[in-house]
N, C-alpha and C positions, 0 to 999 in steps of 0.2 A: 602816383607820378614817379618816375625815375628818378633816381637822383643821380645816375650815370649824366644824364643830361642836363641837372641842373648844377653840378660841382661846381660850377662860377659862384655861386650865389652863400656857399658852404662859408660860415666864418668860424674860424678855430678859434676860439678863448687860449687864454697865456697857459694856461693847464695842460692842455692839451700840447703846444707847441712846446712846452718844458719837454713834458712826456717823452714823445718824438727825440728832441733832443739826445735826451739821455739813453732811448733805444737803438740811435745811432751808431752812439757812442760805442756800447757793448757789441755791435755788430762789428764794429771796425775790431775786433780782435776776432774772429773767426777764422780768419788764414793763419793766426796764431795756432788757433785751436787744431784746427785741419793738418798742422804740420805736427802737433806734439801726438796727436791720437791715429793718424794716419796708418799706421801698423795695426790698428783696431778697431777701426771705424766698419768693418762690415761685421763683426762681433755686436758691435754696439747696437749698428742699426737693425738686426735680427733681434734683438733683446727690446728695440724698441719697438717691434711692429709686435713681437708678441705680447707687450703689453697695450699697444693699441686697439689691437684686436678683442682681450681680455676686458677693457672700457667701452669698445664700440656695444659689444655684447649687452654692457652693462644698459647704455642707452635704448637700443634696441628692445631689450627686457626677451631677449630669445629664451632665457634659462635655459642653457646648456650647464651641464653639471660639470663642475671645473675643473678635476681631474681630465675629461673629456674635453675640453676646452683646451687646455692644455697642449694635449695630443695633439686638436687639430693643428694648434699654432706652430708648434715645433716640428711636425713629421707630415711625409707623404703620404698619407692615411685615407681610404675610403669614406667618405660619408655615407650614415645611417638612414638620415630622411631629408625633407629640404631645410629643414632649419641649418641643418649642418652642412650642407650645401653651400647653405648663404654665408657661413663666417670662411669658407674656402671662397668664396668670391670676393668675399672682402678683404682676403687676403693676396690674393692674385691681383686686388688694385690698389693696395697697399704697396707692393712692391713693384708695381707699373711705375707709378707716385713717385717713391725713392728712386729710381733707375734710370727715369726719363720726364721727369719733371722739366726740364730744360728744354724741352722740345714740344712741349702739350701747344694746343692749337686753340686759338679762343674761337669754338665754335658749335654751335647746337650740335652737331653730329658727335663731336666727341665727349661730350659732358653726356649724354643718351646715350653716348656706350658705355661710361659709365656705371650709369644707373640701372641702364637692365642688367647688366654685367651681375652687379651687387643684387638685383632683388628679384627675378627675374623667379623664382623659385617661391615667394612667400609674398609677390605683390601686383598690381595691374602697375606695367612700367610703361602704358602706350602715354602719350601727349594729352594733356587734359584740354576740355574745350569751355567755356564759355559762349551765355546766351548775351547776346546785344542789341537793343533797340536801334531801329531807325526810323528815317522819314517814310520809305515807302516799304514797310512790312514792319510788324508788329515787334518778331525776331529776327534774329542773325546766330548762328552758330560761327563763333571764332576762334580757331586753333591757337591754342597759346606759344605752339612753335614758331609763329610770329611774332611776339614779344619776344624770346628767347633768340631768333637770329638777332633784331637791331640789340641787344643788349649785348650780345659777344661781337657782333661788328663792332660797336661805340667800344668795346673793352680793348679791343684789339689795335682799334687806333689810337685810343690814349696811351697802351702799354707802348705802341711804336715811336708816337710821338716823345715821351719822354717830358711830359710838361708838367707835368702832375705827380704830386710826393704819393710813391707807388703805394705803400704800406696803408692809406686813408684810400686808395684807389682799390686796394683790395676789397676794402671792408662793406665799400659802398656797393661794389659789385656782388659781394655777397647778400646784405640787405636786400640789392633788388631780385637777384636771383630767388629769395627767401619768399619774398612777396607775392611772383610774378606766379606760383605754384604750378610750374610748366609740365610736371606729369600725375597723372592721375593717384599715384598715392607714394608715399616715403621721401618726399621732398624736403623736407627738415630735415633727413639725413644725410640726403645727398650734396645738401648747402651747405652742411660742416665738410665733407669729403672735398667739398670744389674750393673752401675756403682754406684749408690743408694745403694743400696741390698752390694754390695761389703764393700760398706765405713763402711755400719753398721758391716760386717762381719770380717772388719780389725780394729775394736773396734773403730769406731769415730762417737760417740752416738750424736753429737753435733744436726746432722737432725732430731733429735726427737722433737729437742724443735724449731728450724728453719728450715723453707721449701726449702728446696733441689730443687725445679722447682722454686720458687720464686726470688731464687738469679740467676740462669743460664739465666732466664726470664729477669731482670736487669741489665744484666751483658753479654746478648745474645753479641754484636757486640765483644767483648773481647772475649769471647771461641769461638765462628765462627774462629777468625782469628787463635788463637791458636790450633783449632782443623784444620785447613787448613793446617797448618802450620808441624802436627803431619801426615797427610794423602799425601800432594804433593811428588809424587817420592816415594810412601809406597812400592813397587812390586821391586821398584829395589834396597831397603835398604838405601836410603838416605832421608825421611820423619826428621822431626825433634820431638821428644817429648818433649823437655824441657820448652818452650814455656808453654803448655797443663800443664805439669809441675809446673811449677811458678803458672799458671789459678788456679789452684785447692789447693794448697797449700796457697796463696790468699784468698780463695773462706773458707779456713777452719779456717785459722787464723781471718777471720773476722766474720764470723759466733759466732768462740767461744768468742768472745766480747759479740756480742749478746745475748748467752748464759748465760753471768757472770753477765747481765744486767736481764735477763730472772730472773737468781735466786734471786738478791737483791730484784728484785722486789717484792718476791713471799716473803724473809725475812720481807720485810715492812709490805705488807701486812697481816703479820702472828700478828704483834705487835700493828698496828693499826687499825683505826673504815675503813673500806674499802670504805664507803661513801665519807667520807671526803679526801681519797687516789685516788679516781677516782674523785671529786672535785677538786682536783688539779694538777692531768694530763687535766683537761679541761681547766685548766688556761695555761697552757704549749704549747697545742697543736695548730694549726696554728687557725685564725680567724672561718674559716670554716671546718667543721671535719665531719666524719660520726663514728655511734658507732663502728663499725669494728676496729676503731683507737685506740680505748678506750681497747677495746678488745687485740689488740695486744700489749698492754703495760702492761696488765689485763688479761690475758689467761687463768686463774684460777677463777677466779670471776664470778660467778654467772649471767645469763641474768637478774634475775629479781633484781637484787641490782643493776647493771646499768643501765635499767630500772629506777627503783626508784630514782636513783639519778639525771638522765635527766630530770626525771619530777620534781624533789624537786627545781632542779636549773632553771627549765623553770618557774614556778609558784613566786622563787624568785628574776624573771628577769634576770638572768644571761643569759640564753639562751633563745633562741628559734627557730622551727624545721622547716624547708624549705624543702616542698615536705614531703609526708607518706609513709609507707611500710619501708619495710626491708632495702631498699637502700638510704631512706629521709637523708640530710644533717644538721645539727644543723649550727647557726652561734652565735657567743660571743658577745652580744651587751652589757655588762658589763665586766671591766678591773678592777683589783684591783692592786696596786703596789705590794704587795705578800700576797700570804695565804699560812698561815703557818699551817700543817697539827698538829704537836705538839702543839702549841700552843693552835688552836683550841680541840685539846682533852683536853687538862688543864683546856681550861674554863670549857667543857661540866660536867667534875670532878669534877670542885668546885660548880658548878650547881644544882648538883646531891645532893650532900652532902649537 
């Protein structure tokens, strides 16, 4: 049974409406953020979709080899066979997603261009059907592309209407969407994909700067169960969503830390020598790191200034590299009891002078 159509009925406990509250809250600083990151925001968001891509993979279970992986994320690059195909599709709507989320249509045609888009290469994308009893014949064959229009008709007028807290309207549309299994196979994937797409469309920018597959990826055994928990007994109206609920609510409140951390970073970096700033996330970061690490505290930062910086610090002992390529690991054979990023600009200051 839908629960698009029964939202009336949906009572939030005070947990829930805390929750809410307080992912409000953090959203209402977004035009903050958008105005400090604005000069890097398409940096960022490229750094984010290639690690989307890197988690989708992981969901998917393609085993592409991650050097490989890599590749495709970042460059115009041929694909080898359809697996590889498929993460170039899912990259092409990745960035449909980020570009024109504002504009998406709640409607069967376009969630189906979607999905063959994405899988079209490694699955049957046509519309799954079910069998149905009735009174005067034994069966019925019913397209489930009948389910799937009333559920983006009923989404479309709630989003128009404006009546309903969008962020639980999301969740609920995704649950049924999850349910309703409207194509023939990879429909779990595609229900994270539409749930992405939605979050941007219910104004929660937060995935732009944090990967949306990274955290579900980390956090898989918690939304399985939560997602379990929203599907058991779904046909006869006793499923539970609040569970899924809490998950995603969770899943945004923690994110936006990440975020708040995302932009200081980007304030420091605006004020400081960015060498010496990625010099002292290496002092931070565990014994053994690879630059990717570097990168994701740094997402705005230039390859060839971390780069140079790995070699400035390998040449001055600090470091050095275990294994080559894209994927080599650095290890910290130098410890200082603290570097201080200010400080050292002060000297370089009176240096100068």
């Amino acid at each position: 049974m839908s629960w698009i159509n029964k939202l009336d009925m949906l009572i939030l406990p005070s947990d829930v409406i805390i929750d809410l509250t307080e992912v409000y809250k953090h959203q209402g600083r977004q035009l903050y953020h958008d105005e400090i990151i604005k000069g890097d925001i398409k940096t960022i968001i490229a750094q984010t979709i290639e690690k989307d891509i890197y988690y989708f993979d992981q969901l998917l279970e393609l085993e592409v080899a991650e050097s490989r992986l890599r590749a495709l994320s970042r460059k115009d690059i041929n694909p080898r066979n359809n697996t590889e195909k498929t993460i170039l599709n899912f990259k092409d709507v990745l960035k449909n997603i980020f570009d024109n989320y504002k504009t998406f249509e709640f409607s069967t045609n376009e969630v189906q261009a979607i999905h063959s888009h994405m899988f079209k290469n490694i699955a049957n994308t046509r519309f799954a059907t079910e069998e149905q009893k009735t009174k005067f014949s034994s069966q019925r064959t019913k397209n489930k592309r009948l389910e799937l229009d009333e559920l983006f008709e009923q989404s479309h007028l709630m989003f128009k209407k404006n009546e309903y807290e969008k962020l639980l309207l999301v969740i609920l549309i995704f649950i049924d969407f999850y349910n309703i299994k409207g194509f023939k196979e990879k429909n779990e994937y595609t229900s994270l994909v539409l749930l992405h797409l939605l979050l941007f469309r219910a104004g929660f920018d937060n995935f732009k700067y944090i990967s949306f597959y990274e955290y579900i990826t980390k956090n898989f055994s918690e939304y399985k169960s939560a997602l379990i928990a929203a599907s058991f007994s779904y046909e006869e109206g006793l499923s539970q969503p609040l569970p899924l609920m809490r998950f995603f609510l969770k899943a945004l409140k923690e994110t936006f830390v990440e975020v708040e951390q995302v932009v200081k970073n980007h304030q420091f970096d605006q004020t400081l020598n960015k060498s010496y700033n990625i010099q002292n996330t290496v002092y931070k970061l565990p014994e053994v790191f690879q630059k990717d690490d570097i990168r994701r505290v740094h997402p705005y930062v230039s390859e060839t200034t971390i780069n140079r910086t790995l070699l400035r610090l390998r040449d001055e002992g600090v470091i050095k590299p275990l294994g080559k390529g894209r994927s080599a690991k650095w290890i910290r054979i130098q410890e200082r009891e603290k570097f201080d990023v200010e400080e050292q600009m002060t000297l370089d200051m009176f240096n100068e002078s």
